[in-house]
Structures are given as structure tokens and as C-alpha cells.
BAMARNU-327676 format. One record per residue: residue number from 1; residue in three letters; y, z negated, x negated of N, C-alpha, C in turn. Coordinates in steps of 0.001 Angstrom, whole numbers. Atoms other than C-alpha are relative to their C-alpha. Layout:
REM BAMARNU-327676
setor nr NUM rest Ala n_v Y n_w Z n_u X ca_v Y ca_w Z ca_u X c_v Y c_w Z c_u X
...
//
This chain:
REM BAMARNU-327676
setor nr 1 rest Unk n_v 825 n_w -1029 n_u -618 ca_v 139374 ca_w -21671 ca_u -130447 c_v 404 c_w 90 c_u 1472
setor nr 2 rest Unk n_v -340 n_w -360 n_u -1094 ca_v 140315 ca_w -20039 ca_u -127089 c_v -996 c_w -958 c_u 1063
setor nr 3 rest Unk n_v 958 n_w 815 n_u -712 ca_v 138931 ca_w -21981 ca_u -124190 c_v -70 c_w 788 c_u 1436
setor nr 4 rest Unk n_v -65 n_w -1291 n_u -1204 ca_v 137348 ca_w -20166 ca_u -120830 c_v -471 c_w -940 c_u 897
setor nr 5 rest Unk n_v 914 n_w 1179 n_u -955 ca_v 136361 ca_w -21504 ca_u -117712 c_v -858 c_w 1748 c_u 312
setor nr 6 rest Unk n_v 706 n_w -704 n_u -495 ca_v 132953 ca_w -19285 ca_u -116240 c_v -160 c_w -511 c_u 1646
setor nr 7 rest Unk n_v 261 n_w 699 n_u -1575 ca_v 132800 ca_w -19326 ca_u -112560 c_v -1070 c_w 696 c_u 291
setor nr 8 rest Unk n_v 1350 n_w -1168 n_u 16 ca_v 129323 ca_w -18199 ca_u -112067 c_v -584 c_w -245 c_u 1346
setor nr 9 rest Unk n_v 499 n_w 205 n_u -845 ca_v 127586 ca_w -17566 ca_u -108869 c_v -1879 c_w 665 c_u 332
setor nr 10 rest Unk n_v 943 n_w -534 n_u 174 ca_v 123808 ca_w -16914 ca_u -108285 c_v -436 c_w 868 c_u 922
setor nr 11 rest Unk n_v 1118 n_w -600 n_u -1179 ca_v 121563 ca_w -14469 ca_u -106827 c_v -1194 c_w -225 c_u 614
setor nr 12 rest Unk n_v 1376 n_w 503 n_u -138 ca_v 118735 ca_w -14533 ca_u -104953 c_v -946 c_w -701 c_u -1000
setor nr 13 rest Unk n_v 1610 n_w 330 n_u 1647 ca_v 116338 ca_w -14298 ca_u -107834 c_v 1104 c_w -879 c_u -1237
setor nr 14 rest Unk n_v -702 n_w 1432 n_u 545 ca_v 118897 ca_w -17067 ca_u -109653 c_v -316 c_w -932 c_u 560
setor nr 15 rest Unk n_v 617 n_w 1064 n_u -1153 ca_v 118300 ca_w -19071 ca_u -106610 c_v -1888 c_w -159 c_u -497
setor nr 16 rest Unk n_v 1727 n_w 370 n_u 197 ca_v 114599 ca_w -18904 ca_u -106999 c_v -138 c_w -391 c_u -1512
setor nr 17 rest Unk n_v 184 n_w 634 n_u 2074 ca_v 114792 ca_w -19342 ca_u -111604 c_v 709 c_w -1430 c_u 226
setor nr 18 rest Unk n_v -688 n_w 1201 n_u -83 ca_v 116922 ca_w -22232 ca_u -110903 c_v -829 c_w -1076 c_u 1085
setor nr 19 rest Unk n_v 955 n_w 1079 n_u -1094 ca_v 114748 ca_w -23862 ca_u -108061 c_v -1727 c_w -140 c_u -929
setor nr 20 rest Unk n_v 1199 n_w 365 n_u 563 ca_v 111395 ca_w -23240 ca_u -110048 c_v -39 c_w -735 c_u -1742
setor nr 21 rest Unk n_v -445 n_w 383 n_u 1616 ca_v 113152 ca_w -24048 ca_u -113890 c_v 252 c_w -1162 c_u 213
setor nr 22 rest Unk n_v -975 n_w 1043 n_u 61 ca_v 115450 ca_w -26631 ca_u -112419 c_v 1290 c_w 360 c_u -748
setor nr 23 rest Unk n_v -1007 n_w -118 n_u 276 ca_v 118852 ca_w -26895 ca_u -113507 c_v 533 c_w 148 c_u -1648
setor nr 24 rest Unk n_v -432 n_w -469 n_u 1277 ca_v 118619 ca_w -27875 ca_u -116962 c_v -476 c_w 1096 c_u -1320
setor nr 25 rest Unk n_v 86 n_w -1419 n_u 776 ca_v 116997 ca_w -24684 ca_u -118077 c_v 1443 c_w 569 c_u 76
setor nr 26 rest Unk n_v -1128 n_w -647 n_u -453 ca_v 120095 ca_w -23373 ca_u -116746 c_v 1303 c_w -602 c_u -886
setor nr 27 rest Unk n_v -1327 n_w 628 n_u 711 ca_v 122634 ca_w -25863 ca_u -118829 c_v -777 c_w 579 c_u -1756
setor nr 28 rest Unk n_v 387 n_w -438 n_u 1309 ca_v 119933 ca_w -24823 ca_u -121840 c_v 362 c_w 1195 c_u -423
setor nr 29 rest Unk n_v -616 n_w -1212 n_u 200 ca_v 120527 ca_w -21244 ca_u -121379 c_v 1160 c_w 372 c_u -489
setor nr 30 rest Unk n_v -1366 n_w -407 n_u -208 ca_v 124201 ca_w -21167 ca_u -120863 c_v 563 c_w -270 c_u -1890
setor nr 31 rest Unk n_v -290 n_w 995 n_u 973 ca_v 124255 ca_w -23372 ca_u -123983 c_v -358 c_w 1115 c_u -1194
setor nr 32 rest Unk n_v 764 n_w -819 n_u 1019 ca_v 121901 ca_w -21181 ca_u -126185 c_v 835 c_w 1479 c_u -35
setor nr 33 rest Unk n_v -643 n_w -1445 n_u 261 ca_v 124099 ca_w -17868 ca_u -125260 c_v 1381 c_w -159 c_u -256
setor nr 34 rest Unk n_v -767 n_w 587 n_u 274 ca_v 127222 ca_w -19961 ca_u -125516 c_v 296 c_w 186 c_u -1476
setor nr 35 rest Unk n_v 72 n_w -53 n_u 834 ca_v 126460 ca_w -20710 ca_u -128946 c_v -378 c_w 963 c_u -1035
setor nr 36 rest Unk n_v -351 n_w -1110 n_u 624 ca_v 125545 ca_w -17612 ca_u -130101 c_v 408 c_w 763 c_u -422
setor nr 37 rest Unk n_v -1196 n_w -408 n_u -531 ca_v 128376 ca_w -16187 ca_u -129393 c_v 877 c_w -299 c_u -1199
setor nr 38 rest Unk n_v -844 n_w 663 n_u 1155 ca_v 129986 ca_w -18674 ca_u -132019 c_v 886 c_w -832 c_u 524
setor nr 39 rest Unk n_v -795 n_w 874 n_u -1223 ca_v 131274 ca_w -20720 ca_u -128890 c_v -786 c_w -1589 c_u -477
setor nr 40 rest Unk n_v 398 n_w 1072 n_u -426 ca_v 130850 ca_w -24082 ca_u -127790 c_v 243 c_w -481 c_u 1276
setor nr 41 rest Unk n_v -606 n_w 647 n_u -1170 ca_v 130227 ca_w -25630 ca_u -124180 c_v 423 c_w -1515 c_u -82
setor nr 42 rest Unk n_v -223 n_w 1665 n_u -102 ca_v 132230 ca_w -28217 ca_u -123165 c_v 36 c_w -696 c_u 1444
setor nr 43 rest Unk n_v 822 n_w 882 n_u -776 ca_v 130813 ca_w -29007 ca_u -120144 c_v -355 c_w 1124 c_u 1331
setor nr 44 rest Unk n_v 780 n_w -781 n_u -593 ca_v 128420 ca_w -27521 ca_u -117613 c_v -267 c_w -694 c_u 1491
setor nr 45 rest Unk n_v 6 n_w 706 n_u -1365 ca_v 128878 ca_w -28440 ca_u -113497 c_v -769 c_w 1130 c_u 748
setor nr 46 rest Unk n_v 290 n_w -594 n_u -1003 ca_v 126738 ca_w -27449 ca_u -110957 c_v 767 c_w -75 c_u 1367
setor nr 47 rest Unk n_v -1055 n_w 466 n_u -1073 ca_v 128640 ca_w -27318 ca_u -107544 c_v -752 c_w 775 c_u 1477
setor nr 48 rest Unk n_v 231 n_w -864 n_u -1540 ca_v 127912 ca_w -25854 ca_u -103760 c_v 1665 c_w 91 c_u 344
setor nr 49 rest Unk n_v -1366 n_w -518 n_u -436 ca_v 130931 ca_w -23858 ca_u -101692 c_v -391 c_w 805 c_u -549
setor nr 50 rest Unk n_v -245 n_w -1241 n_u 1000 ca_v 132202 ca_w -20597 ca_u -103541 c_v -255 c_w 449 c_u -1152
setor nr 51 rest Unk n_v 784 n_w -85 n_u 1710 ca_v 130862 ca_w -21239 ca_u -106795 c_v -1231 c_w -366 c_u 66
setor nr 52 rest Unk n_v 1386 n_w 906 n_u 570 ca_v 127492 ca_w -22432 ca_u -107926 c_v 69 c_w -577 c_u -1233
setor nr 53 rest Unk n_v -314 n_w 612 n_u 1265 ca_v 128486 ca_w -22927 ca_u -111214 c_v 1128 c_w -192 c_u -733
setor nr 54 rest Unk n_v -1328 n_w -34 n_u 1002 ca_v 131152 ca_w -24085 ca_u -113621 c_v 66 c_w -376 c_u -1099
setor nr 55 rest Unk n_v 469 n_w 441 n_u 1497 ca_v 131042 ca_w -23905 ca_u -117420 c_v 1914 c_w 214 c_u -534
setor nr 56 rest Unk n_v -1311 n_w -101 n_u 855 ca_v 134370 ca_w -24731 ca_u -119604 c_v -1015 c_w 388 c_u -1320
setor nr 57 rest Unk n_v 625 n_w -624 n_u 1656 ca_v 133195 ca_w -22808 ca_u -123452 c_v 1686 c_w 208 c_u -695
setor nr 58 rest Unk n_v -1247 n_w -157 n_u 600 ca_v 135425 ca_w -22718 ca_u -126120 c_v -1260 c_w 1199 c_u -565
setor nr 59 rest Unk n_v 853 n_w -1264 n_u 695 ca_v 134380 ca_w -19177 ca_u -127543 c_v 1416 c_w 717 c_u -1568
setor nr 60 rest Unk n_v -1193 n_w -800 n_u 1263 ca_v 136269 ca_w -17111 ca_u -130841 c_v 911 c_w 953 c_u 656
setor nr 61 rest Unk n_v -944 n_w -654 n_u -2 ca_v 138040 ca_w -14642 ca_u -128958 c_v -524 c_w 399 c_u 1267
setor nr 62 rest Unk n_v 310 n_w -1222 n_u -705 ca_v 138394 ca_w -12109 ca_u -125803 c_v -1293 c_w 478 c_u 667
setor nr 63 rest Unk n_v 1434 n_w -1129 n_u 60 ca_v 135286 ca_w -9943 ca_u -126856 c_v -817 c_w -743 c_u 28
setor nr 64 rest Unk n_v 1077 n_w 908 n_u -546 ca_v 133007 ca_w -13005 ca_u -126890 c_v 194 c_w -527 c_u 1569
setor nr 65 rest Unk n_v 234 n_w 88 n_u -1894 ca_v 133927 ca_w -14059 ca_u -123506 c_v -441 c_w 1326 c_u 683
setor nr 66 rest Unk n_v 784 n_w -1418 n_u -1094 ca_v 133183 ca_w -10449 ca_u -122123 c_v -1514 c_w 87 c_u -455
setor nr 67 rest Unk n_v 1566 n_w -702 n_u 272 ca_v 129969 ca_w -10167 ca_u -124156 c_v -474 c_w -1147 c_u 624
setor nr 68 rest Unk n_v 585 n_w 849 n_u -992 ca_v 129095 ca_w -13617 ca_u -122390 c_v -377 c_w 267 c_u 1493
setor nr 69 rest Unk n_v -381 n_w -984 n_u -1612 ca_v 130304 ca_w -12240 ca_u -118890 c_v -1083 c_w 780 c_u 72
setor nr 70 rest Unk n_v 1334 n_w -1297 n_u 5 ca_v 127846 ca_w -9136 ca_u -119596 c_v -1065 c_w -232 c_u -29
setor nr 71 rest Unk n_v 991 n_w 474 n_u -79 ca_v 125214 ca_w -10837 ca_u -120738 c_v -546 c_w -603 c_u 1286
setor nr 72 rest Unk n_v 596 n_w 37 n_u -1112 ca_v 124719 ca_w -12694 ca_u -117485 c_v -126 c_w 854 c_u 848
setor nr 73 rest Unk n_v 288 n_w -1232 n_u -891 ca_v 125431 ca_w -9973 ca_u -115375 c_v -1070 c_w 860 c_u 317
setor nr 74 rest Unk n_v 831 n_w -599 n_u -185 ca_v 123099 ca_w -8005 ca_u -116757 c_v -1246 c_w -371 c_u 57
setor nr 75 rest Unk n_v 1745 n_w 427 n_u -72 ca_v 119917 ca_w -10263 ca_u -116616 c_v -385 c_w -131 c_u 1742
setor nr 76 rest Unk n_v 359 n_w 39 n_u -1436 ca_v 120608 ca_w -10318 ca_u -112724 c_v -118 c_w -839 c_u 765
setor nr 77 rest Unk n_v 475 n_w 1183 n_u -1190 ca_v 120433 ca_w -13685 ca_u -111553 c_v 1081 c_w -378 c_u 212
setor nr 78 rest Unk n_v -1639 n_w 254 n_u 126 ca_v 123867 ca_w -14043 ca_u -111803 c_v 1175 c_w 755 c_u 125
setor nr 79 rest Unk n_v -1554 n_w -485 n_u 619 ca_v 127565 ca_w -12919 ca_u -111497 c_v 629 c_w -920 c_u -227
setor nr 80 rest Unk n_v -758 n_w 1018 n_u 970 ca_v 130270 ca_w -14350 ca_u -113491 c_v 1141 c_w 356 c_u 273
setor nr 81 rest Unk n_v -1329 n_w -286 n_u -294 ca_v 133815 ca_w -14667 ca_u -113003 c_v 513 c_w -583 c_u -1627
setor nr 82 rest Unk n_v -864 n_w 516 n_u 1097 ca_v 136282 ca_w -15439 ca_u -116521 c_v 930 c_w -364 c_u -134
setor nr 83 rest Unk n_v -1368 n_w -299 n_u 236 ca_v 139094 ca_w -16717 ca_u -116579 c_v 480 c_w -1300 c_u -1161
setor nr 84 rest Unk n_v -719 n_w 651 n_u 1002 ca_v 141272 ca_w -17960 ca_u -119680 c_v 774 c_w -892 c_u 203
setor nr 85 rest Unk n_v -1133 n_w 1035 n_u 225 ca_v 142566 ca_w -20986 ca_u -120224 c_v 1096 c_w -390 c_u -836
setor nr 86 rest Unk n_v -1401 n_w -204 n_u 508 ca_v 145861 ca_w -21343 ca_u -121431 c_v 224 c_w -1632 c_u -446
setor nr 87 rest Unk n_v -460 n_w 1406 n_u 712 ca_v 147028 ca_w -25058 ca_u -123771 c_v 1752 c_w 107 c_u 890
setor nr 88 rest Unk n_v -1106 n_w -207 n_u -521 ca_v 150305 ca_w -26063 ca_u -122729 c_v 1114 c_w 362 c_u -871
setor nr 89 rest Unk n_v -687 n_w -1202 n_u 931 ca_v 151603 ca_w -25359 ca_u -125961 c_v 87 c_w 1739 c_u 106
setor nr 90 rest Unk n_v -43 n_w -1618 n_u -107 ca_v 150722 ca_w -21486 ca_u -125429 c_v 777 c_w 384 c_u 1297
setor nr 91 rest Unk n_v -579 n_w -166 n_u -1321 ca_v 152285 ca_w -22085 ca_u -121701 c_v 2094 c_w 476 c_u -504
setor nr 92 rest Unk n_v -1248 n_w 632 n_u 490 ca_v 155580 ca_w -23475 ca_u -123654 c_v 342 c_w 1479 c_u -1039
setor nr 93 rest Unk n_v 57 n_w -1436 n_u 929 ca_v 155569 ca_w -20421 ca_u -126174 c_v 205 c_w 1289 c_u 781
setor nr 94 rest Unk n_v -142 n_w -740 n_u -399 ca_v 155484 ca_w -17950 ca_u -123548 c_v 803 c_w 336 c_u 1174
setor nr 95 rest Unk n_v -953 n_w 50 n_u -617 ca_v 158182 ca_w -18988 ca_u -121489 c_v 877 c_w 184 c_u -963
setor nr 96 rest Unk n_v -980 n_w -101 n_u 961 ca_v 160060 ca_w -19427 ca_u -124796 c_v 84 c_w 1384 c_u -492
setor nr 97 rest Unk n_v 262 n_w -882 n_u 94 ca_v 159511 ca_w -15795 ca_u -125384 c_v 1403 c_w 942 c_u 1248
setor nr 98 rest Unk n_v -662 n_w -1456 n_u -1122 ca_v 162389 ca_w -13216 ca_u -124370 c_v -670 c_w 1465 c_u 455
setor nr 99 rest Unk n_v 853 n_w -786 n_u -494 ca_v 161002 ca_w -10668 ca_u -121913 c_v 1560 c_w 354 c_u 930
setor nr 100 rest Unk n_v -1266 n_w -1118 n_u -867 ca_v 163432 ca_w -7656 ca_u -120261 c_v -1061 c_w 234 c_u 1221
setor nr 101 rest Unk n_v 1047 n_w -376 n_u -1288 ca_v 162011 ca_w -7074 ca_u -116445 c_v 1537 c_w 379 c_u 931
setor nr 102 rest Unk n_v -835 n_w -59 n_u -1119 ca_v 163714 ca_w -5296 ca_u -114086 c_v -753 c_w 365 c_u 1308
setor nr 103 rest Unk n_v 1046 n_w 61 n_u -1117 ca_v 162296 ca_w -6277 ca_u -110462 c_v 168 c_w 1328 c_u 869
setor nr 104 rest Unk n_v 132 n_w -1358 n_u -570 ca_v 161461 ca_w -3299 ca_u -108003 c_v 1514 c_w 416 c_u 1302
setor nr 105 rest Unk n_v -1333 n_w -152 n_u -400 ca_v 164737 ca_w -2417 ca_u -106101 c_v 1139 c_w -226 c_u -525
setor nr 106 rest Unk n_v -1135 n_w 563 n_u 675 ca_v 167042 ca_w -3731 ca_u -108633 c_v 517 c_w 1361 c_u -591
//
């Protein structure tokens, strides 16, 4: 199953659900929409700096990571960043892969 990291950061009114819930409403949530999904988290960091949050999920595809993405977005306490993680087998596969490019002045 594809694996994602979520870089999630909160809003105000996140700031305030997360200060009056506490945190592990917040690892319950992620968990409960995670799994819905047909995912699984595999692990859930809170952090300060540029992020507030960091969830690795293994999800089925693509379209479940965006409908995750959306889902927080749209409840508002949150934005979400996605980005795909790549095995090093799939790294190794896509170097091994012939690709024609011709760079811009060439």
C-alpha cells in the first residue's frame, strides 16, 4: 500500500480543539479518518516550527490521500500538506526506466 507523509498545520480554531480536546483526540481523529479511508497510520508526531503535525498513513491509492487532504481542509481547523513517499525499490525502478528529455536550449 502506498505510503504518505501529512504535514498538517493548525488554525486558530485547531489551536483552541486541540488545547480544550488535548492531543489525543487529535491522534483519535486522524486515526478514525485514516482508517476509513482503508488506510493505516503508522505513526502520529506532534511538533512546533513549520509544522504542527506529522502523520506517516499507508492509504490504497492517490484518491484516498486527496479525499484525506479534503477532508481536513474542509472541517477548518486545519491545512494539510501531502506528499508521497516513494520505497527505494520504486526509486530503483524509475531510474531504471528509459526517459527521452531534451533540456531547454539544447
Amino acid at each position: 500500500m502506498p505510503k504518505y507523509l501529512l504535514e498538517v498545520n493548525y488554525t486558530l480554531e485547531g489551536i483552541k480543539g486541540v488545547k480544550s480536546q488535548g492531543g489525543s483526540a487529535r491522534v483519535d481523529a486522524a486515526t478514525e479518518l485514516i482508517e476509513g479511508l482503508g488506510g493505516k497510520v503508522e505513526s502520529f508526531h506532534f511538533a512546533f516550527g513549520g509544522t504542527d503535525v506529522f502523520v506517516i498513513a499507508d492509504l490504497p491509492d492517490n484518491v484516498s490521500a486527496a479525499a484525506a487532504a479534503f477532508t481536513v481542509c474542509a472541517g477548518g481547523g486545519a491545512t494539510a500538506r501531502t506528499v508521497v513517499l516513494l520505497t527505494a525499490g520504486e526509486i530503483d525502478a524509475a531510474v531504471g526506466k528509459v526517459a527521452t528529455y531534451r533540456p531547454p536550449g539544447s
